[in-house]
DODO-325602 format. One line per 2 residues: number of its first residue (from 1); for each residue x, y, z of C-alpha. Coordinates in nm, 3 decimals. Each point is the difference from the previous one (the first is absolute). Example, Ala and Ser with C-alpha at 12.3 -4.5 7.8 and 13.67 -1.06 7.14 Angstrom:
2
1 = 1.230 -0.450 0.780  0.137 0.344 -0.066
% end
This chain:
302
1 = 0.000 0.000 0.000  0.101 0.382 -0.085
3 = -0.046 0.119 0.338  0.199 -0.276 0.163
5 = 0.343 0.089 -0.220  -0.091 0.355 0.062
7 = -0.060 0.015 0.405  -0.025 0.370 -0.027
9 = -0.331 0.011 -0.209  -0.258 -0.126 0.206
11 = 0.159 0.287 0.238  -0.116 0.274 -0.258
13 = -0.292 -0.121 -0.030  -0.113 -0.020 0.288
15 = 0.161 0.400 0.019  -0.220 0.065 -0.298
17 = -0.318 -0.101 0.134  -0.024 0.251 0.225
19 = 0.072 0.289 -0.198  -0.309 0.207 -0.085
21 = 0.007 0.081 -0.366  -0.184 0.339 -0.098
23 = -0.372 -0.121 -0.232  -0.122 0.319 -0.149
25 = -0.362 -0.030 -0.080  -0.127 0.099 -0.364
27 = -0.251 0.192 0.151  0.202 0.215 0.157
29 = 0.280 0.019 -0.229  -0.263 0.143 -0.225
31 = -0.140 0.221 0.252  0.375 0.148 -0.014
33 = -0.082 0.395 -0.096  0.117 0.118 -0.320
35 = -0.031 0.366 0.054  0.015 0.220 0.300
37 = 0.073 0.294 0.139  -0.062 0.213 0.324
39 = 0.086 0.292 -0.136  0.280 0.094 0.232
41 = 0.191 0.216 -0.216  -0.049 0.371 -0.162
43 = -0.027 0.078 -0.392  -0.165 0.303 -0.152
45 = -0.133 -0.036 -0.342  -0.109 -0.354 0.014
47 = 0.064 -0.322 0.259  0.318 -0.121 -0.092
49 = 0.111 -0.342 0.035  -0.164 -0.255 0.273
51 = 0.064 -0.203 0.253  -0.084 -0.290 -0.243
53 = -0.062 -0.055 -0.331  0.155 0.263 -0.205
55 = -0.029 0.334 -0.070  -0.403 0.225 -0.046
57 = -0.037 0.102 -0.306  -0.226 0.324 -0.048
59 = -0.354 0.006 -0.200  -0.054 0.377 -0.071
61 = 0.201 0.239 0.169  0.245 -0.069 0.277
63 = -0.014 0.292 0.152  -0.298 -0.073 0.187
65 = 0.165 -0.264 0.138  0.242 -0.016 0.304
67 = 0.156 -0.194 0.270  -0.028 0.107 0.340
69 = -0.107 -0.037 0.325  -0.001 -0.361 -0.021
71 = -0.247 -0.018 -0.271  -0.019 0.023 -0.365
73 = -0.202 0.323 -0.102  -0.193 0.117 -0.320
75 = -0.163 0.323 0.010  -0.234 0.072 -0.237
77 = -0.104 0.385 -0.067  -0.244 -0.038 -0.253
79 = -0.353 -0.142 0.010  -0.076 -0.279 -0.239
81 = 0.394 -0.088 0.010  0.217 -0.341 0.094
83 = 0.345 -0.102 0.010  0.132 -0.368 0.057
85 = 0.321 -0.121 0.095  0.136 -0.393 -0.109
87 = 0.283 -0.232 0.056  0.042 -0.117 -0.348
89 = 0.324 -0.252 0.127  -0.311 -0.280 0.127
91 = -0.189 -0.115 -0.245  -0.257 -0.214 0.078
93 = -0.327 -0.198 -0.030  -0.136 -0.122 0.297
95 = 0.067 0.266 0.302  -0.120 0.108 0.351
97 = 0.035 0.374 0.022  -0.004 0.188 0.381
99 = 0.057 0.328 0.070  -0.111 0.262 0.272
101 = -0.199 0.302 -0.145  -0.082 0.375 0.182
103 = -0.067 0.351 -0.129  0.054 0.307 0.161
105 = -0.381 0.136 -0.055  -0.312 -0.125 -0.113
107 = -0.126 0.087 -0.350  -0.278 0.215 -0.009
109 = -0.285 0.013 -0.277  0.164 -0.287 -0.120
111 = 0.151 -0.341 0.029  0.371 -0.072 0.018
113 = 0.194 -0.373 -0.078  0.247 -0.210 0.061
115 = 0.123 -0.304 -0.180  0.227 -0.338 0.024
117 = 0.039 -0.065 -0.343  0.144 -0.334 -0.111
119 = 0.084 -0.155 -0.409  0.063 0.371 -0.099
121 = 0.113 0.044 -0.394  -0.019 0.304 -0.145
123 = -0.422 0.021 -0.028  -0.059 -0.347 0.148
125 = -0.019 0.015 0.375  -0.180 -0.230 0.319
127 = -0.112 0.327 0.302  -0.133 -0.079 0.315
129 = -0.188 0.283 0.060  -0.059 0.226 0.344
131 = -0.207 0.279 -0.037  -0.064 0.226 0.249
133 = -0.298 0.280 0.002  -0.005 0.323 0.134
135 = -0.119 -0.126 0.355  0.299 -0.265 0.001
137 = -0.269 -0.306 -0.044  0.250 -0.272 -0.206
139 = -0.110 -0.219 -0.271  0.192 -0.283 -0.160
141 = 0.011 -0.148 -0.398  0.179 -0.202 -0.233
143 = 0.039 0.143 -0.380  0.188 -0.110 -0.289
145 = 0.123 0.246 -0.262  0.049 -0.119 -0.341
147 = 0.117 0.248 -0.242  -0.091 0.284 0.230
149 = -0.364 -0.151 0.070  -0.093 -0.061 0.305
151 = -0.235 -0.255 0.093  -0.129 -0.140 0.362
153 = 0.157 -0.350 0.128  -0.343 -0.045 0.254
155 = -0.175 0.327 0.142  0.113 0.246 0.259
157 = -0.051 -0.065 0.324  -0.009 0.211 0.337
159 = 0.199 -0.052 0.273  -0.046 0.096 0.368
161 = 0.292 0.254 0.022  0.057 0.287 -0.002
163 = 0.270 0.233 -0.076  0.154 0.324 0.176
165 = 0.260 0.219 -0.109  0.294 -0.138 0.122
167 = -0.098 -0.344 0.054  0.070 -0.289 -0.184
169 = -0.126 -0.354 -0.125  0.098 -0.291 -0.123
171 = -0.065 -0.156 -0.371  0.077 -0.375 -0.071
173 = -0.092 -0.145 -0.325  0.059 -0.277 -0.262
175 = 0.021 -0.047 -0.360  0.025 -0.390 -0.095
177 = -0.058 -0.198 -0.325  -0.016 -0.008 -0.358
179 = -0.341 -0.048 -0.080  -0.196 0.070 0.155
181 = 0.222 0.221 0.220  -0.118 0.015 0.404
183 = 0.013 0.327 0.195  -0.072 0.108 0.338
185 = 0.091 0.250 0.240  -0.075 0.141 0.342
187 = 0.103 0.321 0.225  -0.012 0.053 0.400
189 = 0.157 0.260 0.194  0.369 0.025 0.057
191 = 0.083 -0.128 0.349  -0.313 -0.267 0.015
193 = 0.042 -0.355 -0.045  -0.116 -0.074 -0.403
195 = -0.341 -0.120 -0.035  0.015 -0.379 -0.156
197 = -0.291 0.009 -0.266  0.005 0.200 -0.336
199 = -0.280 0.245 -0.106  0.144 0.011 -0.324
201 = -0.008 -0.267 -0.237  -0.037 -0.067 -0.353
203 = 0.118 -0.175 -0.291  0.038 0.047 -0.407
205 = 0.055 -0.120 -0.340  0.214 0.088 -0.209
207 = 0.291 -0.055 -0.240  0.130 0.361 0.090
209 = -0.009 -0.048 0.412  0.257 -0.322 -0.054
211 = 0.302 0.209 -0.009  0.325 0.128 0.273
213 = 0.068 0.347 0.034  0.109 0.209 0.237
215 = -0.075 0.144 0.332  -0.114 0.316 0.181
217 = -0.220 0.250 0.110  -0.228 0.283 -0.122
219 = -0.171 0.268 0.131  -0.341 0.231 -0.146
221 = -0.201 0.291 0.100  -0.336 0.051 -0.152
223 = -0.150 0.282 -0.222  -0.187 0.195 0.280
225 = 0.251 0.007 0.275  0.075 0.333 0.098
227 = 0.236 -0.009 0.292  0.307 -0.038 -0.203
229 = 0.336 -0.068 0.047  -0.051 -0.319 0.173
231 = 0.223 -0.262 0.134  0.052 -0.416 -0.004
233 = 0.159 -0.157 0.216  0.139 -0.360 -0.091
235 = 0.198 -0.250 0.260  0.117 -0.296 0.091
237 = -0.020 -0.153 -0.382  0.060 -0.330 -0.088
239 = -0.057 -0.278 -0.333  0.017 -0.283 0.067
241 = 0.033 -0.223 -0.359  -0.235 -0.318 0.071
243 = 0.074 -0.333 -0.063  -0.339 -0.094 0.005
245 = -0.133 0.038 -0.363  -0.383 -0.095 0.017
247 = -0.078 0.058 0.354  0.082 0.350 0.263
249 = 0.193 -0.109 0.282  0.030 0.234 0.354
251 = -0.065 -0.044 0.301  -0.072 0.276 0.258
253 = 0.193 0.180 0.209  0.070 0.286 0.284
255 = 0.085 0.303 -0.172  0.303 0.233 0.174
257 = -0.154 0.345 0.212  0.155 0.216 -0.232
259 = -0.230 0.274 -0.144  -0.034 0.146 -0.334
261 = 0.033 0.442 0.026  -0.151 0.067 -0.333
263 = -0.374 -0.012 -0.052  -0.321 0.026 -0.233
265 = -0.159 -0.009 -0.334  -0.300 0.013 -0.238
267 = -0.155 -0.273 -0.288  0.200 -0.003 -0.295
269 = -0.132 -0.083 -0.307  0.035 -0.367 -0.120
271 = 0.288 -0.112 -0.157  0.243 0.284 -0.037
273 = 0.075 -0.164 -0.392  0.348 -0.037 0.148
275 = 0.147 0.378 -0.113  -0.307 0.017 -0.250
277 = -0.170 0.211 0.200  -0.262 0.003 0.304
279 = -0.394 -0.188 0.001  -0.245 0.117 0.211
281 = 0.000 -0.116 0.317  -0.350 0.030 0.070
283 = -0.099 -0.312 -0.249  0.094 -0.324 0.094
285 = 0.207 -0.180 -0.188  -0.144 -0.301 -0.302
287 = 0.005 -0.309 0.137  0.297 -0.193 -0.243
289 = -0.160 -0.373 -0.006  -0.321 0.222 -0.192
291 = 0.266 0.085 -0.228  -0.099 0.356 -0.004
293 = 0.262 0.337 0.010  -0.069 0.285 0.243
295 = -0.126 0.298 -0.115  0.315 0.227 -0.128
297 = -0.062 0.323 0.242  0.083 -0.250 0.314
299 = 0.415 -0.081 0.053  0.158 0.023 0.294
301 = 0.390 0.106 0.094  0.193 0.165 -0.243
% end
């Protein structure tokens, strides 16, 4: 036998044995973030490089964008205006998208939004959509731009929150699948534990939604807002590329007790045709699986 001309092996072995060796789950290997960033840095004139994931490239103008106070800013001065920002280095299909949003007043005569925006080409984009009305009531929905149309992924739904200048919440969503592609999303108040279930959720066809793209962030204010300049906030990003292609993956968790500063908004109007121009917010979006377009006065950011 081996081990009897070799006394020393059955001593490794046994040594062996009891070594732990490292098993790293697929699950959370996938779950690994691809982009981040906690804004902990300064830059005037857009947000500079983060913490993960590559550089933000501007959509429109950087100078409404900065870096600073620990958040990534966009300031819009005009009514019926947008600006997005994108980290063009991930690529992807299937991603979970979470990122803290505030504003530093609400909109008034108007509606303001926010948006996690996921397989972004040129005019093709995935938003998950916060909108927030003049008396900081929040709404949620899921819209799919294809050639700068906009068109609803499920409807819009109200949530019980509410926002204040200068606070913040939370926005968690997920884009999965070819076709039909899966999204959902969700939003709770920065510094409360995240709510399990998902308000929003919808699906659609499509040979156009089976595509990567990139990742990012856009902001809108409607038509009728008055109270202009006015501020977003954006924190504690993250993309998270999914290994899970037919089926959204997440699980729950406490968020950190760090607050947003920035704060408010007012409706934009659907689908801002991705640079085309803004829709009118006050329409709600076509429903895509009826295969109709939205009417062409309703985009959203700019």
């Amino acid at each position: 036998m081996e081990s009897m001309r070799n006394p020393v092996l059955p001593v490794l072995l046994a040594m062996l044995s009891l070594v732990a060796l490292p098993f790293v789950s697929p699950v959370a290997a996938a779950l690994a973030p691809s982009g981040a960033d906690t804004f902990s840095r300064a830059v005037v004139a857009g947000w500079g490089e983060a913490d993960a994931g590559g550089p933000w490239s501007a959509v429109g103008d950087r100078d409404a964008l900065r870096v600073g106070v620990g958040r990534g800013l966009v300031t819009l001065v005009t009514a019926g205006s947008g600006r997005g920002v994108r980290q063009d280095a991930i690529q992807a299909q299937d991603v979970e998208l979470v990122g803290y949003v505030s504003m530093d007043q609400l909109p008034v005569d108007g509606n303001a939004f926010a948006y996690l925006v996921g397989r972004w080409q040129d005019a093709d984009e995935i938003r998950l959509k916060v909108r927030i009305d003049p008396a900081g009531a929040i709404f949620l929905e899921a819209t799919n731009i294809i050639d700068g149309e906009e068109t609803e992924i499920g409807a819009e739904v109200p949530v019980p929150l509410l926002m204040t200048p200068g606070s913040a919440i939370a926005v968690r969503g997920q884009i999965v699948g070819a076709d039909p592609v899966s999204v959902r999303m969700r939003a709770w108040p920065v510094g409360t534990t995240e709510p399990s279930d998902w308000p929003v959720q919808g699906a659609a066809k499509g040979s156009r939604l089976v595509r990567t793209g990139s990742v990012g962030v856009r902001t809108y204010l409607g038509s009728s807002v008055t109270n202009v300049p006015l501020t977003f906030a954006f924190d504690d990003w993250s993309a998270t590329v999914l290994d899970a292609p037919t089926t959204p993956v997440g699980t729950p968790s406490p968020t950190p007790g760090r607050r947003g500063r920035a704060g408010a908004h007012n409706r934009p109007r659907l689908g801002d045709r991705a640079g085309r121009g803004p829709v009118d917010p006050r329409r709600p979006a076509r429903r895509l699986l009826r295969g109709r377009t939205p009417r062409p006065d309703r985009g959203d950011p700019g």
